[in-house]
C-alpha positions in Angstrom: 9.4 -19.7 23.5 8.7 -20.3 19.4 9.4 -17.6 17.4 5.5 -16.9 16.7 5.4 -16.7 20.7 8.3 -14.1 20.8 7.0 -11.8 18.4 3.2 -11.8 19.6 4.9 -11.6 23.2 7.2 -8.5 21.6 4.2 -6.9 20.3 2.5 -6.8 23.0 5.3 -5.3 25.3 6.7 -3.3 22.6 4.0 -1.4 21.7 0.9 0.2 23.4 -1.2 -3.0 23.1 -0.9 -3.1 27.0 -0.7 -0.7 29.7 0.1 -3.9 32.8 3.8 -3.0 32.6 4.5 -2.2 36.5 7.3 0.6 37.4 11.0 -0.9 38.1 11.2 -1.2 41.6 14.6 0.7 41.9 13.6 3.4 39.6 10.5 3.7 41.8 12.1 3.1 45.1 15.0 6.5 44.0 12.6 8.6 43.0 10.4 8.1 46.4 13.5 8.3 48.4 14.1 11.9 46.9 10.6 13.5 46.8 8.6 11.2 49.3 5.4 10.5 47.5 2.1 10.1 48.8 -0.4 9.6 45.9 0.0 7.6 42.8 -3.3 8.6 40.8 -3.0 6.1 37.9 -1.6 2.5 39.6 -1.4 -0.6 38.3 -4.7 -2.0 37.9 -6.4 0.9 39.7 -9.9 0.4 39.6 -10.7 4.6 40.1 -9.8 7.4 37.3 -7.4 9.3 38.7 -7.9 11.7 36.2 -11.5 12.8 37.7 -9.8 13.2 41.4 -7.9 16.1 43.4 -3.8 14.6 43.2 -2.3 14.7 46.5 1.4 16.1 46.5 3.9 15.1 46.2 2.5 12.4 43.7 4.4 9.7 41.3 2.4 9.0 38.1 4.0 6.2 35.4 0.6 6.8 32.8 -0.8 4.5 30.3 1.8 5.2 27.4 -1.6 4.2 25.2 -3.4 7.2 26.4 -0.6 9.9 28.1 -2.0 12.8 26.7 -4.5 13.6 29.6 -2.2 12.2 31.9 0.1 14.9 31.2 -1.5 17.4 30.9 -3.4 16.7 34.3 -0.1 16.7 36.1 0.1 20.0 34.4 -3.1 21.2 35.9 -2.0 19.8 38.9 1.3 21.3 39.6 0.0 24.8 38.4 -2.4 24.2 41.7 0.4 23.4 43.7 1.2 20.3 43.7 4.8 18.3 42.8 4.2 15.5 40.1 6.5 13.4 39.3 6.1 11.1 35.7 7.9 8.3 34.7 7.1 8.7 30.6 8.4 7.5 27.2 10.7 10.3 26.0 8.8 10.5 22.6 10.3 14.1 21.4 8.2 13.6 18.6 4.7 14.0 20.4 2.4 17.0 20.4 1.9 16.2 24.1 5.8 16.1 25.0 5.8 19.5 23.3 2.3 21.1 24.8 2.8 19.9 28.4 6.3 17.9 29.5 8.5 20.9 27.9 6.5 23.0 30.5 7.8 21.1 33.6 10.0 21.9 35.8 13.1 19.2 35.2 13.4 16.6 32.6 15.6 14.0 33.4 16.4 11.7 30.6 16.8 8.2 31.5 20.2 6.5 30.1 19.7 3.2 28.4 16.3 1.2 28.5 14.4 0.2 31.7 12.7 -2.8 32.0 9.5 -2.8 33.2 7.6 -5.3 34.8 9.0 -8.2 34.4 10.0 -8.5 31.2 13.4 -10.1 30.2 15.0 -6.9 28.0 14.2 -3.5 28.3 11.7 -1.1 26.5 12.4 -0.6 23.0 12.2 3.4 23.9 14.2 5.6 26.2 12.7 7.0 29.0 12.6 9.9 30.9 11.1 11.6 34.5 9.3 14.6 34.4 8.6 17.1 37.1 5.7 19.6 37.7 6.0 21.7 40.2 8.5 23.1 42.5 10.7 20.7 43.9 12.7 20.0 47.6 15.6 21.9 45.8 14.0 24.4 44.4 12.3 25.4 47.6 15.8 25.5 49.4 17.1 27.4 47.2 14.5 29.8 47.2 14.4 30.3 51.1 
């Protein structure tokens, strides 16, 4: 690849220019194996808005880092109806929606090192981290 190629290529997956970036399959495949999804609102070249629908439970959502905002804080909605929603998210700290919606969850789980998403050759140029909404298998164990 030229060096032109690279960096248009980097800008593109660096940034929020695009939204195709599909979940990694073992990040995916650990988190279903622990909460047992059945809904995933916002997929991969979904051609419905999630965020106009009822989200069944317990539900995985990895948002459009372009547009997260309502994202998050429709899993919030969500989970104070009920419902267990899981998010696979940048960890931007920085954010006013981290601070209005994913410091009201549940469990943050910060993500060490980078994941690579789709297929892309290195991993994201930010950390990641899975949010919860909602009471979770654990918690409900506990609580019984």
């Amino acid at each position: 690849m030229s060096s032109s190629a690279s960096r248009r290529f980097s800008r593109v997956l660096f940034s929020s220019a695009s939204d195709e970036w599909s979940t990694p399959e073992d990040t995916y495949r650990a988190l279903d194996a622990e909460f047992g999804f059945i809904d995933d609102p916002c997929p991969l070249g979904g051609d419905f808005n999630g965020l106009m629908r009822e989200w069944g439970s317990p539900c995985f959502i990895n948002p459009p880092y372009s547009d997260i905002g309502p994202w998050m804080e429709k899993a919030w909605i969500e989970s104070q109806a009920g419902k267990l929603v899981v998010a696979l998210i940048p960890s931007r700290t920085d954010t006013k929606w981290w601070h209005r919606f994913a410091m009201r969850a549940s469990e943050i789980r910060f993500i060490p090192g980078r994941l690579k998403f789709g297929g892309a050759k290195t991993g994201a140029p930010f950390p990641s981290a899975v949010v919860i909404f909602g009471a979770t298998p654990r918690d409900k164990e506990v609580g019984e």
